[in-house]
C-alpha positions in Angstrom: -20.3 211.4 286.9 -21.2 211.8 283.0 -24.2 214.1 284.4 -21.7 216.2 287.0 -19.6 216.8 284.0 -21.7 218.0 282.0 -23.4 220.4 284.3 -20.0 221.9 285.4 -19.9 222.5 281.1 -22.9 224.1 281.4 -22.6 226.5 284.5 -18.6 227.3 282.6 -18.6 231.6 282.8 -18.9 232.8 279.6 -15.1 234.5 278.1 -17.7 237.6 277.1 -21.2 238.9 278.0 -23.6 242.0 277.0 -26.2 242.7 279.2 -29.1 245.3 277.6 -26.7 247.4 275.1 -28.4 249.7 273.1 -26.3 250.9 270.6 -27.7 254.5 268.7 -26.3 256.2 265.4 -27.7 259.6 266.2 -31.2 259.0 266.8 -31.0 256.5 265.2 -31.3 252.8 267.5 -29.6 250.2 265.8 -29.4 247.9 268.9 -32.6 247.5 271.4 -32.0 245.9 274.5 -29.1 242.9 273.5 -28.0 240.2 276.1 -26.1 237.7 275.0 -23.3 235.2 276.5 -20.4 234.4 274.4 -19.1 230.7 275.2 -15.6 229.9 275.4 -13.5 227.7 272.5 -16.7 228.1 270.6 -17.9 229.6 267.4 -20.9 231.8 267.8 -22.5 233.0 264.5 -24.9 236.1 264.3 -27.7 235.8 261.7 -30.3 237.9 260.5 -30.9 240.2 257.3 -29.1 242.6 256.1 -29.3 246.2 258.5 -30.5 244.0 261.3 -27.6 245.1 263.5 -25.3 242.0 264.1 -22.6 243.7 262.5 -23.1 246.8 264.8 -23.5 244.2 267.5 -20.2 242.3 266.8 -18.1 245.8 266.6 -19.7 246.6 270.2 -17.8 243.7 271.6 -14.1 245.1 271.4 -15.1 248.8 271.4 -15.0 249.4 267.7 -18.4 251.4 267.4 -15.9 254.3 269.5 -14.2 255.2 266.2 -17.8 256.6 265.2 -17.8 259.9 266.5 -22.2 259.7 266.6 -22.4 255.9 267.9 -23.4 255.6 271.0 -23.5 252.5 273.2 -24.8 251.6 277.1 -25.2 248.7 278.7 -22.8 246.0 280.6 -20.3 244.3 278.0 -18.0 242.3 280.1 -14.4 240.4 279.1 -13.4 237.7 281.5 -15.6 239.5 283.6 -14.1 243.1 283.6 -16.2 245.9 282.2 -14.9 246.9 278.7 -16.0 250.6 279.1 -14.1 251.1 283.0 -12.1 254.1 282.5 -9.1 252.0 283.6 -9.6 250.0 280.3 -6.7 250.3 277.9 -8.6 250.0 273.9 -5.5 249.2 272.3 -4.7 246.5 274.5 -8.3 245.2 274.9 -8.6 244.8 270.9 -5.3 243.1 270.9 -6.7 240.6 273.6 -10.1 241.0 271.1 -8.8 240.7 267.6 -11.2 241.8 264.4 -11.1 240.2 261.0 -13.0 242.5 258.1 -15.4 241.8 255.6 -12.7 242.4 252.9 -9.3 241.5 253.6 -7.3 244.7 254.7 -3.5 243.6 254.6 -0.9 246.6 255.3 0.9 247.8 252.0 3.8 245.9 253.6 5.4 242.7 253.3 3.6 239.2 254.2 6.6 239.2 257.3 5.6 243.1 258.0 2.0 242.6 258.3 2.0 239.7 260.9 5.0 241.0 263.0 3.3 244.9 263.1 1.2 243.9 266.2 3.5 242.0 268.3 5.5 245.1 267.2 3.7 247.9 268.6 2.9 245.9 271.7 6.4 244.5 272.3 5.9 241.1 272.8 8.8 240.1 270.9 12.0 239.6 272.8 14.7 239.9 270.1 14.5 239.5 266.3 14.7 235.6 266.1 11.5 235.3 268.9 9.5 237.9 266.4 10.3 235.9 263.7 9.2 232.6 265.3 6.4 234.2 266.2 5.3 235.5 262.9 6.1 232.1 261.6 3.6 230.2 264.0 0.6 232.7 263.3 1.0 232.0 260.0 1.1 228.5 260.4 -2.1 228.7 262.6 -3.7 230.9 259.4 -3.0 227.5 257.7 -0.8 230.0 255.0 2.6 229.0 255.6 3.2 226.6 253.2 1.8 228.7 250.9 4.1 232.1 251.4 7.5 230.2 253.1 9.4 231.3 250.4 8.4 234.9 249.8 7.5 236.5 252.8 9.6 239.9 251.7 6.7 240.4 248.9 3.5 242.4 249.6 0.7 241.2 251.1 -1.3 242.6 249.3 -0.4 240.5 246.3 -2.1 237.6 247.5 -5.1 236.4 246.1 -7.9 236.7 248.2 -8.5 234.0 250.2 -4.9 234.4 251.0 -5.2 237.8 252.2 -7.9 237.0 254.4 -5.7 234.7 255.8 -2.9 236.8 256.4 -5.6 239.6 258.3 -6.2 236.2 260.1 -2.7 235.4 261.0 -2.1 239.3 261.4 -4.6 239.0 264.5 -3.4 236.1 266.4 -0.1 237.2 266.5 -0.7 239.5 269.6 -2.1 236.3 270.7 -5.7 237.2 271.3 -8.7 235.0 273.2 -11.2 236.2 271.5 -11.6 236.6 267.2 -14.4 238.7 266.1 -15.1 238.1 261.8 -17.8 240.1 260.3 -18.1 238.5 257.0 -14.8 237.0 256.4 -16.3 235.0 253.6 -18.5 237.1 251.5 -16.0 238.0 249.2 -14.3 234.9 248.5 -14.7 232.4 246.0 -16.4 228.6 247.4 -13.0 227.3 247.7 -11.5 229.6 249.7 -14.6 229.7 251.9 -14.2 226.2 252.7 -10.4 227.0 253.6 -11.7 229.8 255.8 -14.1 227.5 256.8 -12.4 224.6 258.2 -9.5 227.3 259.7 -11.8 228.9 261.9 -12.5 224.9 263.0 -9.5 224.3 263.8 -9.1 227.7 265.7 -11.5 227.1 267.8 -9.7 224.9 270.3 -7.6 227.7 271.4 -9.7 231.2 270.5 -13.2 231.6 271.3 -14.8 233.6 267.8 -17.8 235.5 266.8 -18.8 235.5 263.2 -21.4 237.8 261.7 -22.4 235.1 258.3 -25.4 235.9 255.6 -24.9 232.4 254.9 -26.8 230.1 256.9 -25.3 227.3 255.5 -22.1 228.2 256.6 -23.9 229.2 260.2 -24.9 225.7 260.1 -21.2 224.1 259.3 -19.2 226.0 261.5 -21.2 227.2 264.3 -21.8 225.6 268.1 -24.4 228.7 269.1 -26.3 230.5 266.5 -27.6 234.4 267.5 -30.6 235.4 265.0 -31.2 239.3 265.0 -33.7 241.0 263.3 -34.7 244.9 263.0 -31.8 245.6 265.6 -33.3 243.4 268.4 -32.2 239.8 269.4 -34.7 237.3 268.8 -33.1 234.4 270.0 -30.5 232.2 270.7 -29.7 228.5 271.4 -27.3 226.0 270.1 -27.2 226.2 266.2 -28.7 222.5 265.7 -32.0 223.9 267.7 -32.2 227.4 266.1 -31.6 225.9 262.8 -34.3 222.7 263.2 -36.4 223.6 266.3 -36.7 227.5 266.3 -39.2 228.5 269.3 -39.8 232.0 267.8 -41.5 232.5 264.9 -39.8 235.2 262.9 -36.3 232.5 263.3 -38.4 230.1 261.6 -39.3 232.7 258.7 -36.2 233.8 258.6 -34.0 230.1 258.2 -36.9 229.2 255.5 -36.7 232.3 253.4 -39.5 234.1 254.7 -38.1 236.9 255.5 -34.9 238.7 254.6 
């Protein structure tokens, strides 16, 4: 029974998957030949030096890279097993479903209220004023912030310090009540404190969004991660469950890589 179970786990569809993207700036080829599966109610963290393309990677995967008029991508990227380039494909809804936290926190010049209840705003999922406002409440509740801002959510956002802005971008993207959470960096900025904050948020998210990070930090790789993603010079070299890539890499370049070899 134990063995059925855990081969049903195993043959589970991914919630994403790439199949050979190639992703050029120009001429330039900053992604060669990527496939990759993105498990579901996991965290999935993309290593690899700096310019090695996990950043331009992560952006791929809810259509980001289209806001830079020379990036081009091709190949199969697929969400809940629909084609994220069909022509029937509605962006703005697809990165509400696929919701993007930045390197530096980005909060609207707008209240804390403002900048969680813009989304559910613009994509009317609010009902009446009382629903929006429960709604706003719970994602910041979720961010793990609410205790924190209860009293003041008229003042700015971006008042905050900035583990708390980080946060509220946090809390800003569950609101439309997204599966999937991609976070390119969300840490490098911060202070140790609030990393562990961010750190043990994104633990608890987990059980209901499935996330992508894009970390320097291998340590943190190492916390917070279930399936680790090494890339190096825009290719991906492999890929396996963090405790394997990070003790019992098969490829050569991951081993230089996690022991300070290279990058």
């Amino acid at each position: 029974m134990d063995i059925q179970m855990q081969n049903a786990a195993v043959v589970k569809p991914p919630i994403m998957s790439t199949k050979n993207v190639d992703v050029f700036y120009g001429k330039k080829q900053a992604i060669d030949n990527v496939s990759l599966d993105i498990p579901e109610n996991q965290i999935t963290a993309l290593i690899g030096p700096s310019g090695c393309g996990k950043s331009t990677y992560l952006r791929c995967l809810n259509r980001m890279n289209d806001t830079i008029s020379i990036c081009k991508v091709t190949g199969d990227i697929r969400f809940a097993g629909q084609d994220i380039h069909d022509k029937k494909v509605d962006v703005v809804a697809l990165r509400a479903r696929i919701g993007m936290v930045f390197q530096k926190a980005n909060p609207f010049p707008k209240s804390i209220f403002e900048n969680v209840a813009y989304g559910p705003r613009i994509h009317d999922l609010a009902d009446n004023k009382d629903h929006l406002k429960d709604i706003v409440i719970t994602s910041l509740k979720r961010a793990g912030l609410y205790d924190e801002v209860s009293d003041r959510l008229d003042e700015s956002g971006t008042g905050l310090s900035g583990g708390q802005q980080q946060r509220l971008c946090i809390a800003r993207a569950i609101a439309v009540d997204p599966q999937v959470i991609l976070m390119d960096e969300p840490c490098s900025a911060l202070d140790p404190i609030a990393t562990a904050v961010i750190e043990d948020l994104m633990e608890q998210m987990r059980e209901k969004y499935t996330i992508v990070t894009v970390t320097h930090s291998m340590a943190q790789a190492a916390r917070i991660s279930q399936k680790t993603a090494f890339f190096h010079l825009g290719t991906l070299v492999e890929v396996g469950a963090t405790e394997k890539i990070f003790t019992n890499p098969e490829d050569q370049r991951t081993q230089n890589y996690i022991s300070g070899k290279i990058g």
